[in-house]
C-alpha positions in Angstrom: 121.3 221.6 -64.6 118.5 219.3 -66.0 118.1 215.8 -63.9 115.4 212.6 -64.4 114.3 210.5 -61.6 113.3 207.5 -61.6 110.8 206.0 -59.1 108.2 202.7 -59.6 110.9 200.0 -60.1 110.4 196.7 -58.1 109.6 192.3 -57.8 106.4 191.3 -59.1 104.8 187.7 -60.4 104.4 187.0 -63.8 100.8 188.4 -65.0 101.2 190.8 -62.6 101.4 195.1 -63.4 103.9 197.8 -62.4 103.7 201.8 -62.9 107.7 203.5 -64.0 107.6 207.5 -63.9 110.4 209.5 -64.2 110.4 213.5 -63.7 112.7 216.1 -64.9 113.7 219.0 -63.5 115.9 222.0 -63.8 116.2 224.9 -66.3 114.0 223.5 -68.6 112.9 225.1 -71.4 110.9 222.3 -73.5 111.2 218.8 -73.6 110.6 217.0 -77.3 110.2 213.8 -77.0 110.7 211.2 -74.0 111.2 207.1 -73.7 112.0 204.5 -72.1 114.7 202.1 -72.6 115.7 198.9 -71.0 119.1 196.4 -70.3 118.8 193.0 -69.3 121.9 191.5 -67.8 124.3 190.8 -70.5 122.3 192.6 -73.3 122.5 195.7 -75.0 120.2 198.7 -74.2 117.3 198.6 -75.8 113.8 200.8 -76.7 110.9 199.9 -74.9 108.4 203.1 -75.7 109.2 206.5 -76.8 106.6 209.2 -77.1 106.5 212.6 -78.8 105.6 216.6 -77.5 102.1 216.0 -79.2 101.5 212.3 -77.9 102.2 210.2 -81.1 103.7 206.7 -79.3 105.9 203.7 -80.7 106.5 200.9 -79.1 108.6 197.4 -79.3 107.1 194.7 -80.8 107.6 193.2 -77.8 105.5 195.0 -75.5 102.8 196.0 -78.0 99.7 195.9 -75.8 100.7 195.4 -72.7 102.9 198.6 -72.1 101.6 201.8 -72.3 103.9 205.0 -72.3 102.4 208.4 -71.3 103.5 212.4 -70.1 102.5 214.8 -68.3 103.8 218.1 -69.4 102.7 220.3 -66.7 104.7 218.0 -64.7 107.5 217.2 -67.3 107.2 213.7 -66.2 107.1 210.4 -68.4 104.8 207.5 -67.3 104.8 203.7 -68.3 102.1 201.5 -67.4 103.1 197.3 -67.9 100.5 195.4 -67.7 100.6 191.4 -67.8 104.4 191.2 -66.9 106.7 188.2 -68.3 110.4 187.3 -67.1 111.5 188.0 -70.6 110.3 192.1 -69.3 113.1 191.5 -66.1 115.6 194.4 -66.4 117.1 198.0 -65.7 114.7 200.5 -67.0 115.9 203.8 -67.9 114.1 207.1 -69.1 115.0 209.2 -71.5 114.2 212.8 -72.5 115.4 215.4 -75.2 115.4 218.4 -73.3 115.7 222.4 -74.8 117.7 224.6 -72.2 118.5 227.9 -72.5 121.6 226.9 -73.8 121.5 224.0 -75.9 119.3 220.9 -76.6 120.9 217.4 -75.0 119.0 214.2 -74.6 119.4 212.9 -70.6 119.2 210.2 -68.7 117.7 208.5 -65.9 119.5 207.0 -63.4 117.5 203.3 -64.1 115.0 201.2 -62.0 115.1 197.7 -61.4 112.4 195.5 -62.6 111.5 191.7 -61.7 109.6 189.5 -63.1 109.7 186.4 -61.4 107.5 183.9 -59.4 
């Protein structure tokens, strides 16, 4: 049974910065590569930052240099650091890993963090 949490989430001002991390855990065997997504009210789900076993990033126009995504694979966690937050950023963010079990290999979900952007 593989789960990802979520922590991080939370209100802050416009300019302002915000850490997401999400950790899985269960009977992993590998995880390939890991990202965050994100839903606004009324939108669809959409890519924020993904990032591969060996590191390579890619990112959404949108949040080219002010996101940063990031792992830790000795913790099998996922990290991203926003930096100078806008409203436009204000949504449900949700992490995302391809994982390799025993069994099979499944892409899983977080269970989403609220972020605000707002003054």
């Amino acid at each position: 049974q593989v789960q990802l949490v979520e922590s991080g989430g939370g209100l802050v001002q416009p300019g302002g910065s915000l850490r997401l991390s999400c950790a899985a855990s269960g009977s992993i065997f590998a995880i390939y590569a890991m990202g965050w997504y994100r839903q606004a009210p009324g939108k669809q789900r959409e890519l924020v930052a993904t990032i591969t076993s060996d590191r390579a990033t890619d990112y959404a126009y949108s949040v080219k240099g002010r996101f940063t995504i990031s792992r830790d694979n000795a913790k099998n966690t996922v990290y991203l650091q926003m930096n100078s937050l806008e409203p436009e950023d204000t949504a449900v963010y949700y992490c995302n890993a391809r994982i390799r079990t025993w069994s099979s290999v499944d892409d899983y979900w977080g269970q989403g963090t609220q972020v605000t952007v707002s003054s």
